[in-house]
Each structure stands twice: as C-alpha cells, then as structure tokens.
C-alpha positions in Angstrom: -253.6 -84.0 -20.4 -251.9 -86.4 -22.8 -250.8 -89.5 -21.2 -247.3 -90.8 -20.8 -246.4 -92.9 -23.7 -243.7 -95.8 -22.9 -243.0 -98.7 -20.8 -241.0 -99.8 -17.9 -237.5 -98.8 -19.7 -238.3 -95.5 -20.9 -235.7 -93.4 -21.1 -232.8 -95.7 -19.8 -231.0 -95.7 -23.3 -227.5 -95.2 -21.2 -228.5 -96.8 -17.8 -229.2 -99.9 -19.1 -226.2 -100.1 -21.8 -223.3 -102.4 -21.3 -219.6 -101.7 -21.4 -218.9 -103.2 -25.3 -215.9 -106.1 -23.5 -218.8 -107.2 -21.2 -221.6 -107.8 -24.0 -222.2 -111.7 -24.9 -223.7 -114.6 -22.7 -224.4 -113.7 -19.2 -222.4 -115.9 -16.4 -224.4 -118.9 -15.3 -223.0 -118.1 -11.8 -224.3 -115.1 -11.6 -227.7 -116.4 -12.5 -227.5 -118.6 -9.8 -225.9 -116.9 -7.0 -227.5 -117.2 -3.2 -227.4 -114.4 -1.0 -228.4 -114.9 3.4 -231.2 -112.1 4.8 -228.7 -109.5 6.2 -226.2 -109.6 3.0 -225.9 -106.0 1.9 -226.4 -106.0 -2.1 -226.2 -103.2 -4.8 -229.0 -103.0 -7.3 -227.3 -103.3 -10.8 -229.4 -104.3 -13.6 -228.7 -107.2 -16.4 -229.9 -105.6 -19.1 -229.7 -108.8 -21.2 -232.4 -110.6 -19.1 -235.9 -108.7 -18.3 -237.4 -111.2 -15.6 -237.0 -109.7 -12.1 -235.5 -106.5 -12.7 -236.6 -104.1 -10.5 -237.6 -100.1 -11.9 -234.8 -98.5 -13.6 -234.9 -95.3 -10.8 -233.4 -97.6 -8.4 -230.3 -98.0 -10.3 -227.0 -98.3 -8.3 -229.1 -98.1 -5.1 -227.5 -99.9 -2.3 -230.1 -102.6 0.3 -230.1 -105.5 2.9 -231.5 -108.6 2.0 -234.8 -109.2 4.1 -236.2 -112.5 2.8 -236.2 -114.8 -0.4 -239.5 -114.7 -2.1 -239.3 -117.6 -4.9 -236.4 -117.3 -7.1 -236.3 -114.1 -6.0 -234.9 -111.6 -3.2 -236.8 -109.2 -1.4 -234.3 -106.1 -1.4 -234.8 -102.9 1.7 -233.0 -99.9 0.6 -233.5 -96.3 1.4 -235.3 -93.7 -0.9 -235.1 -90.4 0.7 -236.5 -90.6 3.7 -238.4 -93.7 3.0 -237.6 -97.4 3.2 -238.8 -99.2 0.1 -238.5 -102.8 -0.5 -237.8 -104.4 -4.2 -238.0 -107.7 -5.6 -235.1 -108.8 -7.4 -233.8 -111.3 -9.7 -230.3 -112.3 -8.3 -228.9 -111.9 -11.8 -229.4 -107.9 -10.7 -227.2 -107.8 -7.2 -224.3 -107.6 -6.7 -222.4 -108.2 -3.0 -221.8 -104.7 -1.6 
C-alpha cells in the first residue's frame, strides 16, 4: 500500500475558501471574542489564520463549550453516535 500523501487541509480547496466581499484583514473582535462553558457554538473555520483550527471534517458542526484550555476552547459536539471534543481557536466559533 502506498501511503496518503498530504497534510491537514487536503482536499478542502472549497471548504476552506472565502466568499470574495469577505477576503482582507480578519476582525480583531473576532479574534478576541469570549465565550461562558454552556455557550452553544458552530465550528466555522478562518481560513486566513492556521493556529487552532480544528480538522476540516468538522466543518459546520454545531457544540457546547465545556472549558477554556489556554487561549483556546474545548468544543463537545456530536459525531454520529459519538461525542467528540475539539480544541478551538475562538477566531473558528461562531455563537449558535
């Protein structure tokens, strides 16, 4: 067997591509923005900024907050049948 080539954004030419009126700097606010453990968030990547993102699969996935870890947020969502937890970047979330 041949391994996989590629990395962590393999084949996420269109998930990760942003709308053409929202390309440029990134909102400092957004950067920045605290959530509280209970918030419900939606995953939605920044593709400008790498640090924190969490695997492309997750994309669009909707979680609860469970704790802050860092700059970070530790994100519980629902794969199937199976609760998985992700750590996130805040510049990624979005308030549900």
């Amino acid at each position: 067997m041949a391994t996989r080539v590629g990395g962590f954004r393999r084949k996420t030419r269109s998930k990760l591509r942003k709308n053409v009126k929202l390309r440029g700097k990134i909102s400092i606010r957004k950067y920045f923005q605290g959530f509280k453990i209970g918030d419900r968030v939606v995953l939605s990547a920044e593709p400008a900024i790498q640090k924190g993102m969490y695997f492309p699969r997750y994309h669009g996935k909707s979680g609860i907050i469970k704790a802050k870890q860092g700059n970070c947020y530790q994100v519980a969502f629902k794969d199937g049948n199976k609760l998985k937890t992700a750590i996130t970047h805040p510049i990624h979330l979005k308030r549900a």
